[in-house]
GUDO-473378 format. One record per residue: residue in one letter; residue number from 1; chain; x, y, z of N, C-alpha, C in turn. Coordinates in steps of 0.1 Angstrom, whole numbers. Example, Ala and Ser with C-alpha at 12.3 -4.5 7.8 and 13.67 -1.06 7.14 Angstrom:
{node 'a',1,'A',{132,-57,78},{123,-45,78},{132,-33,78}}
{node 's',2,'A',{128,-22,71},{137,-11,71},{129,0,79}}
% end
This chain:
{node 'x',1,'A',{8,-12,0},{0,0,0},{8,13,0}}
{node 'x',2,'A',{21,17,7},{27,26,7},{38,26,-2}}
{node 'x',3,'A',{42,42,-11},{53,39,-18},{62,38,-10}}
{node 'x',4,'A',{66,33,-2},{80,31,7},{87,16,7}}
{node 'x',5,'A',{72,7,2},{73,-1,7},{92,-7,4}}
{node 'x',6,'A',{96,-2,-7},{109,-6,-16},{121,0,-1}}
{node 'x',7,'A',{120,6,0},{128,12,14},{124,11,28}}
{node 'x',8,'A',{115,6,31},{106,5,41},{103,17,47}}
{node 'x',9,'A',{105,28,36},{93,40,45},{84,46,41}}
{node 'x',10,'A',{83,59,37},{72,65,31},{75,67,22}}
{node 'x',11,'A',{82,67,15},{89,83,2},{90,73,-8}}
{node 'x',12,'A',{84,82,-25},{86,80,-34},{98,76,-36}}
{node 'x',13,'A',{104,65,-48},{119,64,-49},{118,64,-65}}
{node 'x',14,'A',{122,74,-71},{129,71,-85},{146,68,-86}}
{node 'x',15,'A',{151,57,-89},{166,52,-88},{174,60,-94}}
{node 'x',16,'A',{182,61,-91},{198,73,-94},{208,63,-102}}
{node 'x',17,'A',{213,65,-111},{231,54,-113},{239,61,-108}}
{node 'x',18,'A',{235,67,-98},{249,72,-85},{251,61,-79}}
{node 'x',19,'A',{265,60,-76},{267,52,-69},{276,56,-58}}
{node 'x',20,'A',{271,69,-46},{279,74,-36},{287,65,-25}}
{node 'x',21,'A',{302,66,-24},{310,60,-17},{314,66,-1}}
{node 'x',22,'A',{307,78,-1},{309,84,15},{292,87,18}}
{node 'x',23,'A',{290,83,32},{277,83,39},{272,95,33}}
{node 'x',24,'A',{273,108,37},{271,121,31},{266,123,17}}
{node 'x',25,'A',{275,120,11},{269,114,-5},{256,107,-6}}
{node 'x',26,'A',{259,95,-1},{247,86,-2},{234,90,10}}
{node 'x',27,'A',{237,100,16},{227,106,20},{216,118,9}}
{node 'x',28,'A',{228,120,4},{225,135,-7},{216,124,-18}}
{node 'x',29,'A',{219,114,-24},{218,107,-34},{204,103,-33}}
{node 'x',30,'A',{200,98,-18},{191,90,-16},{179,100,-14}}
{node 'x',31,'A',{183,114,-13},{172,124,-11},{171,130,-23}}
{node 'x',32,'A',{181,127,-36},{173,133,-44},{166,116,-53}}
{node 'x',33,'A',{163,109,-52},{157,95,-55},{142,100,-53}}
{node 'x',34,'A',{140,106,-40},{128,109,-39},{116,116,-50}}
{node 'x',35,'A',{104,108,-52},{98,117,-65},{84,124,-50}}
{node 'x',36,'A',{88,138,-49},{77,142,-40},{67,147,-45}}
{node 'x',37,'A',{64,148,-58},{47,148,-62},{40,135,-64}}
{node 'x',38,'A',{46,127,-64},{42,112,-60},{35,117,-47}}
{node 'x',39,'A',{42,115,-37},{34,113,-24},{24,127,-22}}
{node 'x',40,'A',{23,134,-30},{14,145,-32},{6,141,-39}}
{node 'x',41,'A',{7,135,-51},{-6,127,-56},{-13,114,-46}}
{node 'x',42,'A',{-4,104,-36},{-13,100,-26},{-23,105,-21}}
{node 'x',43,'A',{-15,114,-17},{-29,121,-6},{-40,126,-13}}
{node 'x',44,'A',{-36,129,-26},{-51,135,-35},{-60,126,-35}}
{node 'x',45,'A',{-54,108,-44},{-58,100,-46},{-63,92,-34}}
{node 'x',46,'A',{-64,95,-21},{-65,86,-13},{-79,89,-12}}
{node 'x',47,'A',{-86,107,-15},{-94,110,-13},{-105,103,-22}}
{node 'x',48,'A',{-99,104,-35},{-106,97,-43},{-116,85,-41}}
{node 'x',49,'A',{-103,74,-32},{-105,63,-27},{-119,62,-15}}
{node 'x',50,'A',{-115,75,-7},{-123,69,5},{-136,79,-4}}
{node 'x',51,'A',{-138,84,-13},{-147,92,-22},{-157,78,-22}}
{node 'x',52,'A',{-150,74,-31},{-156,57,-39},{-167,48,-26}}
{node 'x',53,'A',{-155,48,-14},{-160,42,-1},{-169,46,6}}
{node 'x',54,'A',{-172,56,4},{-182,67,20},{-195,70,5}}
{node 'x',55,'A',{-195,74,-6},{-209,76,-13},{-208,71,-26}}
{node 'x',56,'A',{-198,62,-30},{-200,58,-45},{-197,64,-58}}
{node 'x',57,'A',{-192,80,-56},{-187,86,-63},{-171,88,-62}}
{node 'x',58,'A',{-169,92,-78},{-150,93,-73},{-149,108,-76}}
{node 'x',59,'A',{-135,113,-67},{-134,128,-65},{-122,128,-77}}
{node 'x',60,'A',{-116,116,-81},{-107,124,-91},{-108,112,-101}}
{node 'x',61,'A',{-116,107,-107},{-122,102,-118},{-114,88,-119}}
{node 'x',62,'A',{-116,85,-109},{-115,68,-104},{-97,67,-108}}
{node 'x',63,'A',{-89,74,-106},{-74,71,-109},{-68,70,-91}}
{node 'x',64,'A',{-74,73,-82},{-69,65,-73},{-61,54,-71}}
{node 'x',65,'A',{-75,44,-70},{-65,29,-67},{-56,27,-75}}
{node 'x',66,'A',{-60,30,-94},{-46,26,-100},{-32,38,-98}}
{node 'x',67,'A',{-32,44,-93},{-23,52,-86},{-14,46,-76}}
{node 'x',68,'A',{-20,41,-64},{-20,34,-54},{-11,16,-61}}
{node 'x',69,'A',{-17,11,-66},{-11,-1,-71},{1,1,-80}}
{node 'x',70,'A',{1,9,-90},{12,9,-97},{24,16,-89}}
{node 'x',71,'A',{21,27,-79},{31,29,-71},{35,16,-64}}
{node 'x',72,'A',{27,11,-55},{35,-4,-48},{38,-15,-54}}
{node 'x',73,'A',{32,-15,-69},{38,-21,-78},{54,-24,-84}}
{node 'x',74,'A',{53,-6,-90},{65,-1,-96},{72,0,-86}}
{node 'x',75,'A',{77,8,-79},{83,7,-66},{92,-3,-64}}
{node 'x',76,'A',{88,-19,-68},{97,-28,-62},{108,-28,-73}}
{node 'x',77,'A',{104,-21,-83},{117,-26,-95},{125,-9,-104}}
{node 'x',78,'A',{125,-1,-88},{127,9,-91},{144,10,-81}}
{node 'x',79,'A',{144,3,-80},{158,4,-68},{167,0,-81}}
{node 'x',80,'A',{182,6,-76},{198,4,-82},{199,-6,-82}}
{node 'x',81,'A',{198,-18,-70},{202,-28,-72},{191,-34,-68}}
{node 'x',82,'A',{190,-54,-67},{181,-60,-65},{185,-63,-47}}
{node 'x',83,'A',{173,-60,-40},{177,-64,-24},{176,-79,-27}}
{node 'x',84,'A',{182,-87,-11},{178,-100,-12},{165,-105,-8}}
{node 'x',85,'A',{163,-115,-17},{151,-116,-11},{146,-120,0}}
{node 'x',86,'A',{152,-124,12},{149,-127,28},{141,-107,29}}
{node 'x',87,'A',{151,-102,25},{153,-90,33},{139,-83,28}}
{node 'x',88,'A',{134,-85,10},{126,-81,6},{111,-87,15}}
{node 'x',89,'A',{111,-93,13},{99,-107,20},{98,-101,35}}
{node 'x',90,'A',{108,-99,43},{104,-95,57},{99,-81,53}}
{node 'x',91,'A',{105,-70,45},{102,-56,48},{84,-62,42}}
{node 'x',92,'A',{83,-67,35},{71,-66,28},{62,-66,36}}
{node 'x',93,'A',{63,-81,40},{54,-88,55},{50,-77,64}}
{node 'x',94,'A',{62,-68,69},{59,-67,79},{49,-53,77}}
{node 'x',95,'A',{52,-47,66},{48,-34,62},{33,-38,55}}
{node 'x',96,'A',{33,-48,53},{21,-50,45},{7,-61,51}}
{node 'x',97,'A',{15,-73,56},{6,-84,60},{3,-82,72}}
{node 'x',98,'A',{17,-78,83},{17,-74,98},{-1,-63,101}}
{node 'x',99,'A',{0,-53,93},{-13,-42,97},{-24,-49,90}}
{node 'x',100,'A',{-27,-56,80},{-37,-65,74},{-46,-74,82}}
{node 'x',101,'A',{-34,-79,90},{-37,-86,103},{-41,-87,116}}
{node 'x',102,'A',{-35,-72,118},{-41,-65,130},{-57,-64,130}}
{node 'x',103,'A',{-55,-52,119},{-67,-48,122},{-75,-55,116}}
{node 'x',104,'A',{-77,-69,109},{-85,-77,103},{-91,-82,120}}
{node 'x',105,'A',{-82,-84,126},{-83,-89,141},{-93,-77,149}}
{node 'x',106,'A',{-88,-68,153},{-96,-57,160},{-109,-53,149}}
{node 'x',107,'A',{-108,-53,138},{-127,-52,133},{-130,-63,135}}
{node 'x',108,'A',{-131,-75,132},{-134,-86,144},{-139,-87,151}}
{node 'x',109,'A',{-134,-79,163},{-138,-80,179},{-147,-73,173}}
{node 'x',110,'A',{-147,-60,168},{-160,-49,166},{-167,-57,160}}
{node 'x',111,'A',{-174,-63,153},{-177,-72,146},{-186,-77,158}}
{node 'x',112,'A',{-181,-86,160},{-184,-98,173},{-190,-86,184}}
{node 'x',113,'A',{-188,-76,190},{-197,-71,199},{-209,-64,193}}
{node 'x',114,'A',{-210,-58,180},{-221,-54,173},{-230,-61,168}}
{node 'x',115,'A',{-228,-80,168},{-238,-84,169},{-245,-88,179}}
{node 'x',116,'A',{-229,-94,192},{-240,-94,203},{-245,-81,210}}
{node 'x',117,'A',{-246,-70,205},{-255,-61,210},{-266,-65,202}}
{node 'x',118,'A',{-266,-64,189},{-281,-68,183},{-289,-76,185}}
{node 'x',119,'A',{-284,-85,191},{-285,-98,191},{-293,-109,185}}
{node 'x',120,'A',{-277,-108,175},{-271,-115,166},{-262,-128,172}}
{node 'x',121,'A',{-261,-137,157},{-250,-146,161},{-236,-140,162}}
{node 'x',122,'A',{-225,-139,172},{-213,-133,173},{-207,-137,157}}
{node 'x',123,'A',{-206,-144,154},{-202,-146,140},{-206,-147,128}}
{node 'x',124,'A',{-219,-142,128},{-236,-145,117},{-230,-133,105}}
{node 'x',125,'A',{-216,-124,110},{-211,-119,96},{-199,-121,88}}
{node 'x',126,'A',{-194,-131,89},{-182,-138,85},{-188,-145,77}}
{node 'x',127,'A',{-179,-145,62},{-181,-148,53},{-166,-155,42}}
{node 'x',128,'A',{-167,-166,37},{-151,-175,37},{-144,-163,30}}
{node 'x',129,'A',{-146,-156,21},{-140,-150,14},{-130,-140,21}}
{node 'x',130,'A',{-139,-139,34},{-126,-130,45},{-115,-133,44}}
{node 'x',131,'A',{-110,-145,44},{-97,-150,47},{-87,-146,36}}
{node 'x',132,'A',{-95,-141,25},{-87,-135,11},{-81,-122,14}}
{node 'x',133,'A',{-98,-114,19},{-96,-99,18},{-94,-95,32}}
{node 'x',134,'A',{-98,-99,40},{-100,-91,51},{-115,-91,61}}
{node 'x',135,'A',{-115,-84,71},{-128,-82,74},{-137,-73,67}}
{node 'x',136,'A',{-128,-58,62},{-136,-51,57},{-135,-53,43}}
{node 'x',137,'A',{-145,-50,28},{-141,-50,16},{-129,-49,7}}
{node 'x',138,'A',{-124,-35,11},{-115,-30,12},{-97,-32,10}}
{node 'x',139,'A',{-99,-41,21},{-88,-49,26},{-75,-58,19}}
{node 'x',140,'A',{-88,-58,9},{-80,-69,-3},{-71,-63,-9}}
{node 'x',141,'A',{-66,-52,-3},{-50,-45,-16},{-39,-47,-6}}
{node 'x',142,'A',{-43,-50,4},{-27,-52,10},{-27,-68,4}}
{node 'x',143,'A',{-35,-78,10},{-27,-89,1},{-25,-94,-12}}
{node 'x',144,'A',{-29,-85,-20},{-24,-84,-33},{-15,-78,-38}}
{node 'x',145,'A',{-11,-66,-31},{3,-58,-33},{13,-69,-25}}
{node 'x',146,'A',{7,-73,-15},{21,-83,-12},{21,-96,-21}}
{node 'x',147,'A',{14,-102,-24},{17,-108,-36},{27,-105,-48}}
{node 'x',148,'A',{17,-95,-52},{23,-90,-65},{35,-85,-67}}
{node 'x',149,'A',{43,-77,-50},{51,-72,-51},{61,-84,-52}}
{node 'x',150,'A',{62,-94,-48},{69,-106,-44},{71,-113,-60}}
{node 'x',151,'A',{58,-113,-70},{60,-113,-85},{70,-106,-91}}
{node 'x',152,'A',{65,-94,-89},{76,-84,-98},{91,-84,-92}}
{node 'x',153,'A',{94,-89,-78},{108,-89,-76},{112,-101,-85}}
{node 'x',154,'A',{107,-109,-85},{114,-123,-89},{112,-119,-107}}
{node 'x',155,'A',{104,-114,-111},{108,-111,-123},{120,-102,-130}}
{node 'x',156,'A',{118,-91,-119},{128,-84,-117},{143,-89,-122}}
{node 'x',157,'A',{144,-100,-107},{160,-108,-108},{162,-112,-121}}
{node 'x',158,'A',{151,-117,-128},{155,-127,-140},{155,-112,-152}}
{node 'x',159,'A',{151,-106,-152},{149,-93,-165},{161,-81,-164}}
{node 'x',160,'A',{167,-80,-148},{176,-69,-149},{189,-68,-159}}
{node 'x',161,'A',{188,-75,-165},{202,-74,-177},{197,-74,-190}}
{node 'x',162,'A',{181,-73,-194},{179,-70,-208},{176,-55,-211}}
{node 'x',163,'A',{174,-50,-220},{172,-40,-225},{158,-34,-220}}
{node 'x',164,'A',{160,-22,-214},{150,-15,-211},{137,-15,-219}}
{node 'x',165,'A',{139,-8,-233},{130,-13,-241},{123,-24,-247}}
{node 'x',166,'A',{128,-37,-243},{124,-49,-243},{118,-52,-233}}
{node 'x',167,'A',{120,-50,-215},{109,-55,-211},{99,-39,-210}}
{node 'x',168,'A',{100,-29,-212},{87,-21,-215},{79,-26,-228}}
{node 'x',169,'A',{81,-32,-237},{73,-34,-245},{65,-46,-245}}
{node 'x',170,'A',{77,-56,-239},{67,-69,-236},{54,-63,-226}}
{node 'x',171,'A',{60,-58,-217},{53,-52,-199},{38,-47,-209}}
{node 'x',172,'A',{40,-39,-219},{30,-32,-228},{18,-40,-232}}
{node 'x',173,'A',{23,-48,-241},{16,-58,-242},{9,-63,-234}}
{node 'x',174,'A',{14,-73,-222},{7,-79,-211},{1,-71,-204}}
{node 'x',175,'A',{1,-54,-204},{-9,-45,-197},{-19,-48,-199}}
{node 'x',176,'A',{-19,-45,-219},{-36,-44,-225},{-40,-57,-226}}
{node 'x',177,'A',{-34,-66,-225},{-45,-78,-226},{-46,-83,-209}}
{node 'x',178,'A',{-44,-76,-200},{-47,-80,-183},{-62,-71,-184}}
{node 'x',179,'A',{-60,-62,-191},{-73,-53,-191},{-91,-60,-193}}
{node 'x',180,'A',{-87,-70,-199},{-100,-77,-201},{-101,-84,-195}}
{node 'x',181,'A',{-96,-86,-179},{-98,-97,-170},{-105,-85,-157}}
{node 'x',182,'A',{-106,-74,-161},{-122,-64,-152},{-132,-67,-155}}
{node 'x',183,'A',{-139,-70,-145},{-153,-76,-149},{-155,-89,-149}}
{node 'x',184,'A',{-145,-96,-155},{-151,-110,-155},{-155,-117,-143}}
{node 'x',185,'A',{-150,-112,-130},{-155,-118,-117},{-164,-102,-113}}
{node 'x',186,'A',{-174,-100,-116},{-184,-96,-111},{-185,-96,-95}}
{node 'x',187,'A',{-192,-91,-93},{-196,-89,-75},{-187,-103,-66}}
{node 'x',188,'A',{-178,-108,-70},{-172,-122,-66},{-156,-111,-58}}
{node 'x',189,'A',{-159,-111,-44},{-147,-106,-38},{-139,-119,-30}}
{node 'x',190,'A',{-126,-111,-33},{-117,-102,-37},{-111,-103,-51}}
{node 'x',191,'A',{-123,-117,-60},{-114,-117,-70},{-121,-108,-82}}
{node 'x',192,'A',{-129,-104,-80},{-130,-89,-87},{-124,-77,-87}}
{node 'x',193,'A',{-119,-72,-78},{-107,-62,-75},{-97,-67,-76}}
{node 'x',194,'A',{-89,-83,-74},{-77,-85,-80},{-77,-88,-97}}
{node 'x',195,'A',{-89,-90,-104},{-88,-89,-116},{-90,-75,-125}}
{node 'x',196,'A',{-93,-67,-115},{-92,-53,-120},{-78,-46,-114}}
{node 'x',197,'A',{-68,-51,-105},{-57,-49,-101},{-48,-55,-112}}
{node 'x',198,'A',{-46,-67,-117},{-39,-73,-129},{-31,-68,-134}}
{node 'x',199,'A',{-35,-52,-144},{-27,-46,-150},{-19,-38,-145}}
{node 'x',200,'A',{-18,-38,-127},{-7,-28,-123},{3,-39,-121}}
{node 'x',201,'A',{3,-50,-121},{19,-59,-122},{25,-55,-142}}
{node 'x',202,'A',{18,-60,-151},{32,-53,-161},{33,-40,-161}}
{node 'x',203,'A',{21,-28,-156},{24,-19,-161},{34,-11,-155}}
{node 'x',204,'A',{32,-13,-140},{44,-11,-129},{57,-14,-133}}
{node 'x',205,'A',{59,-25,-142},{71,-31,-140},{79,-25,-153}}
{node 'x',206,'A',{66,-18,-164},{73,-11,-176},{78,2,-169}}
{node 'x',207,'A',{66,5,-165},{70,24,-159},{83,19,-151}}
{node 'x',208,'A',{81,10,-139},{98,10,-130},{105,11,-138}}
{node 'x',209,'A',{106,3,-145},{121,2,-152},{124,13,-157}}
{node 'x',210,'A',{115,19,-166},{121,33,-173},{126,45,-161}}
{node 'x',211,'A',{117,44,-156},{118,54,-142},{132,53,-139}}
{node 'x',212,'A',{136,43,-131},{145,35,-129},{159,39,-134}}
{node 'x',213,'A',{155,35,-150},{168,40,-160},{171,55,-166}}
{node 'x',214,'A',{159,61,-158},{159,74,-166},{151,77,-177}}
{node 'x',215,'A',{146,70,-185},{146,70,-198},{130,79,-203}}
{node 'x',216,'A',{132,91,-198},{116,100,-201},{114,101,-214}}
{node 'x',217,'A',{117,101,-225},{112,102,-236},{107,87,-242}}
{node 'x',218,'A',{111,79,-233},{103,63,-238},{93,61,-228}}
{node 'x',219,'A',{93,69,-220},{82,67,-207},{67,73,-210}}
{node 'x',220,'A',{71,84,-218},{63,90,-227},{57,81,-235}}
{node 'x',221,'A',{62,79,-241},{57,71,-253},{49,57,-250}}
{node 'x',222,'A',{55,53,-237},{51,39,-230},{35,42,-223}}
{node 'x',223,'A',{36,52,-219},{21,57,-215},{14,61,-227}}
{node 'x',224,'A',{14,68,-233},{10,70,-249},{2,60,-256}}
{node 'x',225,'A',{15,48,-256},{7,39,-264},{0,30,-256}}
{node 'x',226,'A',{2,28,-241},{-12,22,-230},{-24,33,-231}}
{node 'x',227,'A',{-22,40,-235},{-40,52,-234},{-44,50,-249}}
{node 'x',228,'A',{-38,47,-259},{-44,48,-273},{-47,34,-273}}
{node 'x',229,'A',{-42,22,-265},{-44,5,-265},{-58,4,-260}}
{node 'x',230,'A',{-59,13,-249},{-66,11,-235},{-81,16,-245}}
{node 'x',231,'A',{-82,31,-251},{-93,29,-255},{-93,26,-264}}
{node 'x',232,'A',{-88,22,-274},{-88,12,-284},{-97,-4,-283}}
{node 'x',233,'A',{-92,-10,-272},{-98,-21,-265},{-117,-23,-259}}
{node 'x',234,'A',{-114,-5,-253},{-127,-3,-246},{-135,-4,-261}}
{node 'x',235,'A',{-131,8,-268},{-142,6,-280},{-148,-4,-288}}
{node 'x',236,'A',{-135,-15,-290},{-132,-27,-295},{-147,-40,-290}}
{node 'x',237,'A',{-149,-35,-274},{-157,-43,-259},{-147,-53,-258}}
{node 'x',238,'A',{-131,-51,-259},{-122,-64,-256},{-123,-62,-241}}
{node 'x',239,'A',{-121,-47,-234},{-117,-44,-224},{-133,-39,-217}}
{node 'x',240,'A',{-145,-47,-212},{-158,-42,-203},{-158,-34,-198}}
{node 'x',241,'A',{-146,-36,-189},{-146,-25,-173},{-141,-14,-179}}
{node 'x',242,'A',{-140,-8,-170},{-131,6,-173},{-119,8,-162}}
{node 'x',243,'A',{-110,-4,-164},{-95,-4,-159},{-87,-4,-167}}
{node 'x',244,'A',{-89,-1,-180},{-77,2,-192},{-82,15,-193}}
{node 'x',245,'A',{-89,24,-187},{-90,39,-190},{-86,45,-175}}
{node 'x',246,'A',{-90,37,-164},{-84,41,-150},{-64,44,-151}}
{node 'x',247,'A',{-65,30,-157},{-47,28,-151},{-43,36,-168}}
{node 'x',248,'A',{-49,40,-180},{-41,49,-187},{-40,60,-181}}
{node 'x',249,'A',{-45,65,-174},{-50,81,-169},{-37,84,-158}}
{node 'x',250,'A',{-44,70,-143},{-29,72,-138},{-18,69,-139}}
{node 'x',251,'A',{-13,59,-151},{1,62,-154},{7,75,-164}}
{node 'x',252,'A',{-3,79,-172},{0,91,-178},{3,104,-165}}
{node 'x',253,'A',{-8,103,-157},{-1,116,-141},{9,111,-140}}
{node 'x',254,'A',{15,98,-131},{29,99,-129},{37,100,-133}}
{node 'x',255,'A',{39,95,-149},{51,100,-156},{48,119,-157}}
{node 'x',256,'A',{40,120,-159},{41,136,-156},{43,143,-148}}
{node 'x',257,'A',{42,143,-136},{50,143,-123},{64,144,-121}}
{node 'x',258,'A',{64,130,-128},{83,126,-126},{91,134,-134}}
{node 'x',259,'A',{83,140,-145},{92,148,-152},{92,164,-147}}
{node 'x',260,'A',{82,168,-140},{85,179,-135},{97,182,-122}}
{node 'x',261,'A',{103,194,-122},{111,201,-115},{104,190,-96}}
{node 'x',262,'A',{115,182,-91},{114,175,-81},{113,184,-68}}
{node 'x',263,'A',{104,192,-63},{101,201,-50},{97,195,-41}}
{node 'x',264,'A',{104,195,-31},{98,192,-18},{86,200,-10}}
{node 'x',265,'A',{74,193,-9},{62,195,1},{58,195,13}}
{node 'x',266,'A',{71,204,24},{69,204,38},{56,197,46}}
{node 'x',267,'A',{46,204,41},{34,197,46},{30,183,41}}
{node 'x',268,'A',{32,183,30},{30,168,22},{39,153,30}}
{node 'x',269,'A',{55,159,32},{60,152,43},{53,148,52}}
{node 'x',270,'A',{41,155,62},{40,150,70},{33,144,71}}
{node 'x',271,'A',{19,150,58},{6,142,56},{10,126,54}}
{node 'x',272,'A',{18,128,43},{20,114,34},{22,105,43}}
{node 'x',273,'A',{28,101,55},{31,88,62},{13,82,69}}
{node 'x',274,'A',{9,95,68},{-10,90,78},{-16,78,68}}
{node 'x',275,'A',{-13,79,49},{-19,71,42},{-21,60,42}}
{node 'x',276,'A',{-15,49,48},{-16,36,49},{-28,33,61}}
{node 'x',277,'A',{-26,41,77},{-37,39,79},{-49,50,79}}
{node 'x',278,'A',{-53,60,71},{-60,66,62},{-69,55,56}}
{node 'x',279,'A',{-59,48,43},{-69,38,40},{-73,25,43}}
{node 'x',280,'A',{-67,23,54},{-70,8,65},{-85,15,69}}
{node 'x',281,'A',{-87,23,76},{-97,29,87},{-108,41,82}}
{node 'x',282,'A',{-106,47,74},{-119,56,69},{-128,50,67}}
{node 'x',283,'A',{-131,37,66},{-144,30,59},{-149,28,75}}
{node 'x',284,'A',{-145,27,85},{-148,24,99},{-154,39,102}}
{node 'x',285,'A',{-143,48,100},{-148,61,107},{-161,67,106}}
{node 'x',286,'A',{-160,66,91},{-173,70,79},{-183,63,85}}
{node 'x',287,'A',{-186,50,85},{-200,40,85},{-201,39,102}}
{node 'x',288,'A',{-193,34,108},{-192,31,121},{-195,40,134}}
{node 'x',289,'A',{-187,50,132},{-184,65,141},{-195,77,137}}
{node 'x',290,'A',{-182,80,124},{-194,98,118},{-203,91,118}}
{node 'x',291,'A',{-215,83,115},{-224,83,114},{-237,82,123}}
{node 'x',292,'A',{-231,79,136},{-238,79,147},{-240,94,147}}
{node 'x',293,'A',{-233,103,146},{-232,121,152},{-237,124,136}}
{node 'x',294,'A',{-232,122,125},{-234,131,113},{-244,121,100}}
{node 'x',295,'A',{-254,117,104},{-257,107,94},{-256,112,81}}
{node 'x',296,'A',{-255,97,72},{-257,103,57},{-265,108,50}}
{node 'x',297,'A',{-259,121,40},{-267,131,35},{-269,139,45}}
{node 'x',298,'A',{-264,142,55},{-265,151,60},{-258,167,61}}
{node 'x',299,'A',{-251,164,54},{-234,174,45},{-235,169,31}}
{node 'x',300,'A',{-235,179,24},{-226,171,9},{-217,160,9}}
{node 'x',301,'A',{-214,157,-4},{-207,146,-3},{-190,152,-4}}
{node 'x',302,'A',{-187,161,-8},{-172,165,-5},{-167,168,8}}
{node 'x',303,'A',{-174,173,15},{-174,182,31},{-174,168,36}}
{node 'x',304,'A',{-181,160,36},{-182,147,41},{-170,139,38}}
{node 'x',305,'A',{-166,135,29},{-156,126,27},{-145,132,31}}
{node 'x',306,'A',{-144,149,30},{-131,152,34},{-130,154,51}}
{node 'x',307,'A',{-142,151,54},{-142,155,76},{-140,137,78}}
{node 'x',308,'A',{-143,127,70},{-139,117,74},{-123,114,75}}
{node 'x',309,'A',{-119,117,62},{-106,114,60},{-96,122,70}}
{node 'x',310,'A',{-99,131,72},{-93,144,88},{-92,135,96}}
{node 'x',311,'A',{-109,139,100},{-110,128,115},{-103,112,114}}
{node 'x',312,'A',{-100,105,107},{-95,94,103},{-81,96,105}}
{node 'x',313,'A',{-71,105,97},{-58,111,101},{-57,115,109}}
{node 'x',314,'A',{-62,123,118},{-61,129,129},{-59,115,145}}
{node 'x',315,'A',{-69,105,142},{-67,95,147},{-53,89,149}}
{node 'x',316,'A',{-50,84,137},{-36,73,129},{-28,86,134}}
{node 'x',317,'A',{-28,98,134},{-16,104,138},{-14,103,154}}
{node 'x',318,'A',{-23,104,159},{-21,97,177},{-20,81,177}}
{node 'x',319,'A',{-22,77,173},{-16,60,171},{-3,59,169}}
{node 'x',320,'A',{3,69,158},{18,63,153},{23,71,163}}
{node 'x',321,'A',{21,74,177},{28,83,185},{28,73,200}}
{node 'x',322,'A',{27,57,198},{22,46,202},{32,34,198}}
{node 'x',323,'A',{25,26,205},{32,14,196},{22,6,190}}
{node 'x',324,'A',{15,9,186},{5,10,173},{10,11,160}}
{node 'x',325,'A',{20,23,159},{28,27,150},{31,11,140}}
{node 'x',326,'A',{32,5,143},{43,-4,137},{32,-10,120}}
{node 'x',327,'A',{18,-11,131},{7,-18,128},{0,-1,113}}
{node 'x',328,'A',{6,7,110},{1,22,106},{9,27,95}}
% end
């Protein structure tokens, strides 16, 4: 879920061919790696997301989640060198399955006392598919970024000595034909969100690389020809859903981003770490909490989604000041 996951923190990483031999250096090196309108488009996109979650509408035209994916996608194959994989696999776990787990546990218990207050069966809402996604809907993108991320490293290992342009084009290819696997699981969770998830494993792994290598005038072009594929397909009806027009859109932002003048966002710094649990917990805050004090329709729907996602940060920022943190 976070672009950190490649370093185990918060921060965008676009890779450098520096290769600094004094700490200093490789301090300097590693801060300019950073792409900080990335983690400035999180926070936009997060809104988007909990937009989707709290009324069904998207605030920035459904390019969130593929935002969200192709960063913790791309990400793994955006580093100088390849980590080991022990090292990869624990940061992953712990950043990714560790909080999946928690709080799959603690809504749970909420769970279990909200029926026996109703009285309900303590368990009469458990349903096998949890064990995929989670307790809440939602949930299902941490274990498919850890999956997927775990894909693209091992593809990674085996691809890092061909030609850039060779695996962006293959990566191209297997984008637009992942694109017709939206839809085909209908209301069937979590494998309808992982089949609309699909096309952030090659497309992630074209953009890393170029990212990666530098190579902005093929990155261009790499997004280019996924948005002329993407609706090409839709018009075609190869592609039902509309995740070959989602993930053209957000990969066309990021490379645009990345090519702009790299500025640092004081405030964006501090926002950006709240995002992971942001979008663990807004669907709680929203349905569970605000709604007892603010029911729905009671505010528009922007005033609304945006006093959730506050009150929601505002939370996770007294948590990571805890040993909660780990779990955030």
């Amino acid at each position: 879920m976070t672009t950190g996951e490649l370093e185990g923190g918060h921060a965008s990483w676009a890779a450098s061919s520096k290769k600094p031999t004094e700490t200093s250096a490789s301090a300097t090196a590693a801060s300019a790696r950073v792409v900080h309108a990335w983690n400035a488009l999180r926070v936009v996109a997060m809104f988007d997301i909990a937009s989707f979650h709290l009324t069904h509408r998207y605030f920035l035209g459904g390019i969130g989640l593929p935002v969200f994916l192709l960063l913790s996608t791309g990400l793994t194959v955006m580093g100088p060198r390849v980590a080991p994989r022990a090292t990869m696999l624990r940061r992953r776990l712990a950043r990714l399955t560790g909080p999946w787990a928690f709080w799959t546990l603690v809504l749970s218990g909420v769970h279990v006392v909200r029926a026996l207050r109703d009285g309900l069966p303590p368990f009469g809402w458990f349903e096998v598919e949890m064990l995929l996604e989670g307790v809440e809907t939602h949930f299902w993108y941490l274990p498919f970024v850890t999956v997927a991320g775990w894909l693209l490293y091992e593809v990674d290992r085996v691809t890092r000595g061909l030609p850039p342009v060779a695996i962006a084009g293959a990566s191209l290819v297997v984008a637009l034909l992942a694109t017709s696997a939206d839809g085909a699981f209908v209301y069937h969770d979590p494998f309808s969100q992982w089949a609309f998830a699909l096309p952030s494993l090659p497309l992630g792994l074209g953009l890393g690389v170029l990212v990666r290598c530098r190579r902005q005038t093929l990155a261009v072009a790499y997004v280019a020809a996924f948005g002329v594929g993407a609706a090409s397909l839709q018009a075609t009806g190869f592609a039902t859903g509309d995740a070959a027009v989602r993930f053209g859109a957000a990969a066309s932002v990021l490379v645009g981003l990345w090519l702009l003048p790299n500025r640092e966002l004081p405030l964006v710094r501090r926002v950006e770490p709240l995002m992971l649990g942001i979008f663990l917990l807004h669907v709680t805050v929203g349905y569970v909490l605000l709604d007892h004090w603010i029911p729905h329709g009671t505010i528009p729907a922007v005033p609304y989604v945006a006093l959730v996602v506050v009150l929601t940060g505002a939370g996770v920022w007294v948590m990571r000041r805890t040993p909660l943190r780990r779990f955030l």
